[in-house]
C-alpha positions as CSV (number, residue, x, y, z in Angstrom):
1,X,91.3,113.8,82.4
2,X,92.6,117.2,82.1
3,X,94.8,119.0,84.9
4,X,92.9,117.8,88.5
5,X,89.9,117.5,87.3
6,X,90.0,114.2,88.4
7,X,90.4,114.4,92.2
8,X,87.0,115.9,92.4
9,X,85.5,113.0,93.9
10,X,88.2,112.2,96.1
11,X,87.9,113.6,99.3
12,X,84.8,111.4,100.1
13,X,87.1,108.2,99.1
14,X,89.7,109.3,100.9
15,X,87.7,110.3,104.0
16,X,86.1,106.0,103.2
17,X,89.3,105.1,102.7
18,X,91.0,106.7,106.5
19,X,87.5,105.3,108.3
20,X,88.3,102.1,106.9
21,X,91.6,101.4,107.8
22,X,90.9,103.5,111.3
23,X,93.7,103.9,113.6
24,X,96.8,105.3,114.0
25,X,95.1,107.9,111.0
26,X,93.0,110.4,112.2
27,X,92.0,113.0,109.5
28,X,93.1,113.6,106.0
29,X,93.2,116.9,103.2
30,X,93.0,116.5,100.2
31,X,95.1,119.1,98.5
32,X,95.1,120.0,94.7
33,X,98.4,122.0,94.7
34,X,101.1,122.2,97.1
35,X,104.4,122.6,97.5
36,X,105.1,119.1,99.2
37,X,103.3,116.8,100.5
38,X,105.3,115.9,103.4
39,X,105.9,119.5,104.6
40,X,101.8,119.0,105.0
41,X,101.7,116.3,106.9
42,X,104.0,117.2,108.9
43,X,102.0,119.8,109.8
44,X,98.9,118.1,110.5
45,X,100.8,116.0,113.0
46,X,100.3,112.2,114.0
47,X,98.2,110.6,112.3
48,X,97.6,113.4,109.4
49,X,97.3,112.3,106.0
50,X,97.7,114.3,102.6
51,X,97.2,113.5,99.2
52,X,97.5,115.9,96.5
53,X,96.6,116.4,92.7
54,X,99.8,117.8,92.2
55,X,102.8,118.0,94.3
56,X,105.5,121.0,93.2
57,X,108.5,121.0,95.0
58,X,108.4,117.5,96.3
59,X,111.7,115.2,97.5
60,X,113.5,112.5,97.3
61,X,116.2,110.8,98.9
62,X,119.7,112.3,99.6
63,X,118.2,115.7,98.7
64,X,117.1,114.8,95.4
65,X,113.7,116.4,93.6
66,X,110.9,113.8,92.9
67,X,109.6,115.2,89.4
68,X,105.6,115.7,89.5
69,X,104.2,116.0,86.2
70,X,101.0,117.3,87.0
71,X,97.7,115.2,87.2
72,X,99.7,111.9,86.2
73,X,101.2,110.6,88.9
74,X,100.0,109.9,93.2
75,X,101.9,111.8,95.7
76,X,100.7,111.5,99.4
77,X,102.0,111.8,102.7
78,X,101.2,110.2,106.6
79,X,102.5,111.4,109.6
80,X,103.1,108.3,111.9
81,X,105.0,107.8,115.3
82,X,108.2,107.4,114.6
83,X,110.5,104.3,114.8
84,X,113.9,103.3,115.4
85,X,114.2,100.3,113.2
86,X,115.4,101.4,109.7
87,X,114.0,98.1,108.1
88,X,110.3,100.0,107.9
89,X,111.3,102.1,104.8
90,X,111.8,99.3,102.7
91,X,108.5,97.5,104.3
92,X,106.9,100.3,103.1
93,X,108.2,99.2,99.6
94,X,107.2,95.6,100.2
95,X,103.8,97.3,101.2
96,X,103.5,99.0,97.6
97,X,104.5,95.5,95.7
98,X,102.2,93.5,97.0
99,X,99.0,96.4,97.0
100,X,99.9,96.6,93.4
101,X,100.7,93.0,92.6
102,X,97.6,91.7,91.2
103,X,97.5,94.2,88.2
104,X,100.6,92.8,87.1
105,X,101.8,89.9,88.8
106,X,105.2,89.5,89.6
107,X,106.2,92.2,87.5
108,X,106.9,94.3,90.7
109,X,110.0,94.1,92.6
110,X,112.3,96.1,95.2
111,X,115.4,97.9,95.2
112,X,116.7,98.3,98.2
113,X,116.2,100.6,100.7
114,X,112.9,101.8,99.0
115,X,112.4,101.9,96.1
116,X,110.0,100.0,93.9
117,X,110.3,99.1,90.4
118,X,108.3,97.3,87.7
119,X,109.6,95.5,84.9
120,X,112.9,96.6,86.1
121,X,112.3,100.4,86.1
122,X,111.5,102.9,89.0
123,X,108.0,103.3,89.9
124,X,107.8,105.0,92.6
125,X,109.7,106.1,95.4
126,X,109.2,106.5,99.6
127,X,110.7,109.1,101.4
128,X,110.9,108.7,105.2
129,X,112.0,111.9,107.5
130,X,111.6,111.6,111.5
131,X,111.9,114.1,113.7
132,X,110.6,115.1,117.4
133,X,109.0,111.5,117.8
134,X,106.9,112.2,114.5
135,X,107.9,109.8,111.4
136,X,106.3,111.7,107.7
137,X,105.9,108.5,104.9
138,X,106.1,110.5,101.3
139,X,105.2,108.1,98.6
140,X,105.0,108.8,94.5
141,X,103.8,106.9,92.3
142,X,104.3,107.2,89.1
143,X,100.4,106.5,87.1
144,X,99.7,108.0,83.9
145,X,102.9,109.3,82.7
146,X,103.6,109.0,78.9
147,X,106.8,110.5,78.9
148,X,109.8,111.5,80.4
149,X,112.5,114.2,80.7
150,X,115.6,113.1,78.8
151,X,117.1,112.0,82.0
152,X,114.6,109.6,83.2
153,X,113.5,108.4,79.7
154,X,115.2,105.0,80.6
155,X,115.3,104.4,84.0
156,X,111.7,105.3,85.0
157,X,108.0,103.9,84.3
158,X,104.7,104.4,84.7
159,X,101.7,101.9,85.3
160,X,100.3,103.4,82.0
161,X,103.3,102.2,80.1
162,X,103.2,99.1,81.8
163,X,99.5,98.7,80.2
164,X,98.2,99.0,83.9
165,X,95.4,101.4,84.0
166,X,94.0,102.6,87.0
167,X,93.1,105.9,88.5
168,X,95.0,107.8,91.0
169,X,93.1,107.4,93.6
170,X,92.1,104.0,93.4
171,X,96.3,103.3,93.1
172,X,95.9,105.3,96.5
173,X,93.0,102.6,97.9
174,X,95.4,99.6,96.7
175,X,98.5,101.1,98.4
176,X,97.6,103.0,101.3
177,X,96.0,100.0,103.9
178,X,99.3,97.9,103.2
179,X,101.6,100.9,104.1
180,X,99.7,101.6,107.2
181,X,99.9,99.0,108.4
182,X,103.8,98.0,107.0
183,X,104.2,100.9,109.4
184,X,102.3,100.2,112.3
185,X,103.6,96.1,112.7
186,X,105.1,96.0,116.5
């Protein structure tokens, strides 16, 4: 589909999607532009959710920019109590893998701390940031991207190129219930 056409039907799976899984989320927006995602969340405090059609000034680890190209790829955001164990960001990985597993098994993997790759290449990233007892889970996935900018050409993937095809959001109803509750595990 063309531009964000395509997350016209998503606040009512989303909204499924938060009743489903039920505690700790509370509410969710669905947002089809915005800066980031986490700066969102964030302000929708815990338990806040946002997923948006396209993400423009999102981040990465160490300070680095996670590249949205528009209606291709799945960036969302939860705001969660935060932790002090440090093993939950990759878990959150783990919690990606194995949501995504079945449409290409064993092609998935982890590189540590959090970052997940398929057939060797990056997929998609988790960003953690904590703060006043509040812990903000960014997570991009990269879905229907066909190309790359010169940089990334060889190191990054999409599920597309992988011959995976799914929709955004149902990558989101895959992901999302496994990361909760990666998350949320005493």
């Amino acid at each position: 589909m063309n531009d964000l056409l395509d997350i016209v039907d998503w606040p009512d799976r989303v909204e499924a999607l938060v009743n489903a899984i039920g505690s700790p989320l509370v509410e969710a927006h669905v947002i089809a532009v915005c800066d980031s995602t986490q700066d969102s969340a964030r302000s929708m405090g815990c338990g806040g959710l946002v997923v948006a059609g396209r993400q423009v000034a999102g981040r990465g680890q160490r300070g680095n920019k996670w590249i949205d190209t528009g209606s291709e790829g799945l960036a969302f955001s939860v705001a969660l109590p935060a932790t002090d164990r440090p093993e939950r960001s990759s878990a959150l990985a783990d919690a990606i893998v194995s949501g995504l597993d079945p449409m290409g098994p064993g092609r998935f993997s982890v590189k540590l701390p959090n970052d997940v790759l398929l057939d060797g290449r990056k997929l998609a990233g988790v960003l953690v940031e904590q703060s006043d007892g509040l812990a903000v889970i960014g997570i991009g996935i990269n879905v229907k991207q066909q190309s790359w900018p010169e940089d990334l050409a060889e190191s990054a993937i999409s599920l597309v190129e992988a011959g995976i095809v799914l929709k955004r959001i149902e990558v989101l109803e895959h992901v999302l219930p496994g990361v909760i509750k990666a998350w949320s595990v005493p």
